[in-house]
C-alpha positions as CSV (number, residue, x, y, z in Angstrom):
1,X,-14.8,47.5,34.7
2,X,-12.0,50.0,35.9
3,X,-10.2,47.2,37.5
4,X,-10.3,45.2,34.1
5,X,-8.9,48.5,32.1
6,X,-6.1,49.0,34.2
7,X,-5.5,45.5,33.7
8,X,-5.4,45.7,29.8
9,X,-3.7,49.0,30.0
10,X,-0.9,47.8,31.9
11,X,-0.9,44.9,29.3
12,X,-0.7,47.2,26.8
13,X,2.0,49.0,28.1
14,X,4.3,46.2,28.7
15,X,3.9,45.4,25.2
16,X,4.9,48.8,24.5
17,X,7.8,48.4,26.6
18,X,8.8,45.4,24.6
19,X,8.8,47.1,21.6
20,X,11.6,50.3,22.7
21,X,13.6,47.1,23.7
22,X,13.3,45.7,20.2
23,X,11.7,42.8,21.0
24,X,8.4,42.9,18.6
25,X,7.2,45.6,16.6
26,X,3.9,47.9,17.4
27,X,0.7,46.8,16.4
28,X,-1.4,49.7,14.4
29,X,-5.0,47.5,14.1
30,X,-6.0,50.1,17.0
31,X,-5.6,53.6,16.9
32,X,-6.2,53.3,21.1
33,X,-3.1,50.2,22.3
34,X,-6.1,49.7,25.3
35,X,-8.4,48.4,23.2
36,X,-6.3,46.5,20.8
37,X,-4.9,44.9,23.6
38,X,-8.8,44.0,24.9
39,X,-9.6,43.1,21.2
40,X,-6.3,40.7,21.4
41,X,-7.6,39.0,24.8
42,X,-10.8,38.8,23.3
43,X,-9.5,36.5,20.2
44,X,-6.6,34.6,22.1
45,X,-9.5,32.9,24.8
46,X,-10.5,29.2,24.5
47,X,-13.5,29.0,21.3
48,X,-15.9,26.1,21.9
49,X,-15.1,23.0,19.4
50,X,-17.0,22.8,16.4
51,X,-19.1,19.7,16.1
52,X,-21.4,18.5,12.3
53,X,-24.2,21.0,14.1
54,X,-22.4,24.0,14.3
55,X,-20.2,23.8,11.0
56,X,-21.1,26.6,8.5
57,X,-23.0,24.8,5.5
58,X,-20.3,24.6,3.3
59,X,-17.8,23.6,5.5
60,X,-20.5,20.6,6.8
61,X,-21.0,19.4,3.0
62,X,-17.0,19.8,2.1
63,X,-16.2,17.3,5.2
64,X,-19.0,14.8,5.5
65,X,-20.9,15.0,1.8
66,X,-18.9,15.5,-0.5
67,X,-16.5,13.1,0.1
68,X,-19.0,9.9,-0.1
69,X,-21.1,11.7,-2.7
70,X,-19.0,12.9,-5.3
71,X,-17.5,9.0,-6.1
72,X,-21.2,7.7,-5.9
73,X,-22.2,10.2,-8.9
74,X,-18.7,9.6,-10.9
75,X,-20.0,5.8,-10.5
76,X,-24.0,6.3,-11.6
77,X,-22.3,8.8,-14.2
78,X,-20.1,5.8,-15.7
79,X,-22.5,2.6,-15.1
80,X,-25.6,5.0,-16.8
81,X,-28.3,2.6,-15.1
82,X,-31.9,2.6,-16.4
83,X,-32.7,3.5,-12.8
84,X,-29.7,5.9,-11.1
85,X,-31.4,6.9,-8.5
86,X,-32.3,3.8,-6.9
87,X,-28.4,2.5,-8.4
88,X,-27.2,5.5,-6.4
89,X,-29.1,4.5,-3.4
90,X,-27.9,1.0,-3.5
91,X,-24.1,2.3,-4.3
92,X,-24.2,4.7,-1.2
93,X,-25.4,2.2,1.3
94,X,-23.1,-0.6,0.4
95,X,-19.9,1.9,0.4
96,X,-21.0,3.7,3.6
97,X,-18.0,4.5,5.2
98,X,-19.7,5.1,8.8
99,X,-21.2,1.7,8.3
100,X,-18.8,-1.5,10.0
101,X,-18.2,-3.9,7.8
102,X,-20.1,-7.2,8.5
């Protein structure tokens, strides 16, 4: 752990030295440069890929629902069939998009 704070501090600092040369201006998101800088290396390292599982609801029904769904409803909405749920049914497996074509 001391080996890793000398490590962020001397990160820190060279930032710091950047900044008297003009180069960027300070960050203020940390009161201590240390731990900004440790916050900063925290944020900047590789983040696992997001697959359908792991997608935040909305974000999983904006991508892969929404898009197929919302045409099928404008359809049933225009047709008005006696039976729209099985018309919807029908409608959503011939115009599956994840579906080849035969």
């Amino acid at each position: 752990a001391v080996e890793m704070s000398a490590f962020v501090f001397h990160l820190a600092m060279a930032d710091e030295t950047k900044v008297l040369e003009g180069q960027t201006a300070p960050s203020r998101a940390y009161d201590d440069p240390v731990e900004g800088r440790a916050a900063e290396l925290v944020a900047q390292r590789a983040q696992p890929v997001l697959t359908h599982h792991s997608l935040p609801m909305r974000q999983y029904m904006d991508e892969q629902i929404v898009p197929i769904l919302l045409p099928a409803l404008n359809a049933v909405a225009a047709e008005r069939p006696a039976d729209p749920v099985e018309w919807l049914a029908y409608y959503l497996l011939k115009n599956n998009p994840h579906t080849q074509a035969a």
